[in-house]
C-alpha positions as CSV (number, residue, x, y, z in Angstrom):
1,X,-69.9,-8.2,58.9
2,X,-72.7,-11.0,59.3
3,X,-70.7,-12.4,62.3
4,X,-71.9,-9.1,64.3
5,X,-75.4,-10.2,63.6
6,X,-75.3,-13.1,65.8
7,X,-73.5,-11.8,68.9
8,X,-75.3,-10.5,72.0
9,X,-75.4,-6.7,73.3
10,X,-73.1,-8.5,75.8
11,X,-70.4,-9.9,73.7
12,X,-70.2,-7.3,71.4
13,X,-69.4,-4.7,74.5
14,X,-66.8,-7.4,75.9
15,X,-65.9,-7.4,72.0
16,X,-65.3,-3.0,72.3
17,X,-63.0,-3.9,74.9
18,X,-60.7,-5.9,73.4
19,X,-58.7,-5.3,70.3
20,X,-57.2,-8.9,69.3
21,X,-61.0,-9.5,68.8
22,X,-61.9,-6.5,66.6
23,X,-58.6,-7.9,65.0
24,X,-59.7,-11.2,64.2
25,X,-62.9,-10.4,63.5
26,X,-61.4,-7.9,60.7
27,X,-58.5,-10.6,59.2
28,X,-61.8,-13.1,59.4
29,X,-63.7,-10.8,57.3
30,X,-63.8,-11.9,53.6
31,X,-63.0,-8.7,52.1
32,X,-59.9,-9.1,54.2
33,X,-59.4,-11.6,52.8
34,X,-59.4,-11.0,49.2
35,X,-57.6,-8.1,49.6
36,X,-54.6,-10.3,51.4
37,X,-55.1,-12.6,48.6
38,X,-54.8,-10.1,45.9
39,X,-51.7,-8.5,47.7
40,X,-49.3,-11.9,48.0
41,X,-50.5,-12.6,44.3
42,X,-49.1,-9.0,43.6
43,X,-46.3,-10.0,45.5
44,X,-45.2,-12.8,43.9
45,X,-46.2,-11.2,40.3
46,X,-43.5,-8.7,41.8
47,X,-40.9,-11.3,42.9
48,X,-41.3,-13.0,39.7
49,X,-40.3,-10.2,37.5
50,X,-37.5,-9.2,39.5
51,X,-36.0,-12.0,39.6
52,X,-36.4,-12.2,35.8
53,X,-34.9,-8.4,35.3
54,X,-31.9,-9.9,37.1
55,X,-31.8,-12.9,34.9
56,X,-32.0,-10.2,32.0
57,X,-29.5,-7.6,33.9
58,X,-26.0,-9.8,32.9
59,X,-26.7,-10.4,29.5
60,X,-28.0,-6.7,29.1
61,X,-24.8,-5.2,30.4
62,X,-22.5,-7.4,28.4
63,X,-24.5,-6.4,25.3
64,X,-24.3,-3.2,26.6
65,X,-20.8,-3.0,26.7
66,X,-20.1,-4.4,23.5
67,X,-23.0,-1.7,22.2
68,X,-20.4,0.6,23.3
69,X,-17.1,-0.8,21.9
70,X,-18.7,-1.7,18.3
71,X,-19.9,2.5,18.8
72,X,-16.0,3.6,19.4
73,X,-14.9,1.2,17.0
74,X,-17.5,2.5,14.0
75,X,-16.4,6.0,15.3
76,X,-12.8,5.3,14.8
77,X,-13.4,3.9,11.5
78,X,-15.6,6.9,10.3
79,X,-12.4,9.0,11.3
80,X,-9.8,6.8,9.7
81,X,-12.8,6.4,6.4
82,X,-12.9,10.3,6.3
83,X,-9.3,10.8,6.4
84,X,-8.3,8.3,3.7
85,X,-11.0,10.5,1.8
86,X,-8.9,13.5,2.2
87,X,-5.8,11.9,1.4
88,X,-7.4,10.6,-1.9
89,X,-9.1,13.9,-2.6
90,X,-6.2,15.5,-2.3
91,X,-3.8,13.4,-4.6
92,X,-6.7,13.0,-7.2
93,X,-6.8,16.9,-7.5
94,X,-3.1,16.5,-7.9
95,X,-2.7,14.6,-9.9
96,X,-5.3,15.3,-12.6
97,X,-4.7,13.5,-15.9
98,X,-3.7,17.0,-17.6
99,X,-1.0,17.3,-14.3
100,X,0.0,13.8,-15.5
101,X,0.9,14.4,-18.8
102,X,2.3,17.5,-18.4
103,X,4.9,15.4,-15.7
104,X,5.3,13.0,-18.2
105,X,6.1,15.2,-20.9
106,X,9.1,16.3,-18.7
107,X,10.5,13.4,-17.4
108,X,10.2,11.9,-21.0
109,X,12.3,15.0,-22.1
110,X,14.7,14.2,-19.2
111,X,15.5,11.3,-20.0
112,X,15.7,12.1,-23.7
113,X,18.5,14.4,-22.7
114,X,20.9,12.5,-20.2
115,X,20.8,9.4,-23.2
116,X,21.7,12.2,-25.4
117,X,24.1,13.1,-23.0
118,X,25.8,9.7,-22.7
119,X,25.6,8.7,-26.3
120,X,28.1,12.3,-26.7
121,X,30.1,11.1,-23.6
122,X,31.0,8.0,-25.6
123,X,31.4,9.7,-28.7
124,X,33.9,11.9,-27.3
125,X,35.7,8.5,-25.3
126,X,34.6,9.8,-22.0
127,X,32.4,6.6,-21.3
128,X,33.6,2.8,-21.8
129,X,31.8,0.6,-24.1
130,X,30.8,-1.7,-22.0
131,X,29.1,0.6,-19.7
132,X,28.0,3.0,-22.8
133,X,26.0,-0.3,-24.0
134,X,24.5,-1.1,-20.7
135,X,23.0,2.7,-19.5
136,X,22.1,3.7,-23.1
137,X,20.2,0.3,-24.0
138,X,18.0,0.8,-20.6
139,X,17.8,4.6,-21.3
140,X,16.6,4.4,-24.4
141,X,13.9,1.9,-23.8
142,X,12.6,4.0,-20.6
143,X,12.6,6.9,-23.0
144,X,10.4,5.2,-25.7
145,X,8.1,3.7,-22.9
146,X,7.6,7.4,-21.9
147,X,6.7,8.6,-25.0
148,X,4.0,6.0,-25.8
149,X,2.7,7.0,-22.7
150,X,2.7,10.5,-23.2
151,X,0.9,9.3,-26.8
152,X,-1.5,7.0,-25.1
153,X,-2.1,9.7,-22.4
154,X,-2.5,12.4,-24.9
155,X,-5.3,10.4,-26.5
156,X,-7.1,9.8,-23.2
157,X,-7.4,13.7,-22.8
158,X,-10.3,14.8,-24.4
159,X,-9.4,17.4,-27.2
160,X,-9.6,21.3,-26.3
161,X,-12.8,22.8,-27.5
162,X,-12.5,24.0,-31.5
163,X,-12.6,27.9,-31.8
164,X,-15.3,29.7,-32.0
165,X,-17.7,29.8,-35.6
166,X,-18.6,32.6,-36.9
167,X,-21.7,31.4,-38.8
168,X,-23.4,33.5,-41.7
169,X,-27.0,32.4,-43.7
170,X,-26.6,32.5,-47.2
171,X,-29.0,31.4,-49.6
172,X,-29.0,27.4,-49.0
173,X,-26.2,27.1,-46.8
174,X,-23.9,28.0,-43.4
175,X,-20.8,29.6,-43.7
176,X,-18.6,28.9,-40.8
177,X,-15.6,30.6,-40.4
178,X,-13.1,30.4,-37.9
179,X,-12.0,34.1,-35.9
């Protein structure tokens, strides 16, 4: 403190006796000074990005927020997702193209019948013409629709596995024969 330098052994005793000098004599200094310095600077640094944290705050928690609903929403869909899978799992193992044909087959056979069945109705006078014409046209045409889907359906399977070969060496060639 080169200010101390200059003063007298009298001013500097009159100075140890009063405070508001030591005071300003301190807040004077320029270390003091910097330091006050560097604190509003830190202070403002400080008020700066608070007040830019609360700019950021609003659109944060609105983002926030919709985080969350876009979260339940994907949630709910992954449920809804995972129990469509099921569903489908469950009629595909149903209904297995070997399932289908085979239910098919009998509702072909059905149908076969009950126009059977009303073609000897009308035979024995049991069922009017006009009505005989009507049901037994539309049953008949269901009927062969069925069948060529049982054939089609039938040609979609793949065949069952041909029996086993017995196979023997002789000479030049293989003898396969079946068990």
């Amino acid at each position: 403190m080169e200010t101390l330098k200059d003063k007298t052994l009298e001013e500097l005793e009159e100075m140890q006796n009063d405070p508001e000098a030591i005071d300003r004599l301190a807040q004077d200094s320029p270390e003091v000074q910097d330091l006050q310095l560097e604190r509003e600077m830190a202070l403002a640094t400080n008020r700066s990005l608070a007040e830019r944290k609360l700019e950021f705050q609003g659109p944060l928690e609105i983002s926030r927020s919709n985080l969350s609903d876009k979260y339940q929403e994907l949630r709910t869909l992954v449920e809804r997702c995972q129990e469509q899978k099921a569903k489908l799992e469950k009629f595909s193992s149903a209904l297995q193209l070997g399932t289908l044909l085979d239910l098919l087959q009998i509702e072909s056979m059905k149908i076969e019948e009950e126009s059977e069945a009303m073609a000897e109705k009308f035979l024995e006078g049991e069922v009017p013409l006009d009505t005989f014409l009507e049901n037994f046209s539309s049953m008949r045409t269901l009927s062969h629709l069925r069948r060529v889907r049982v054939e089609k359906l039938q040609d979609a399977l793949p065949l069952p596995p041909p029996p086993p070969c017995i196979h023997h060496m002789k000479s030049l060639g293989i003898l396969c024969q079946t068990a």
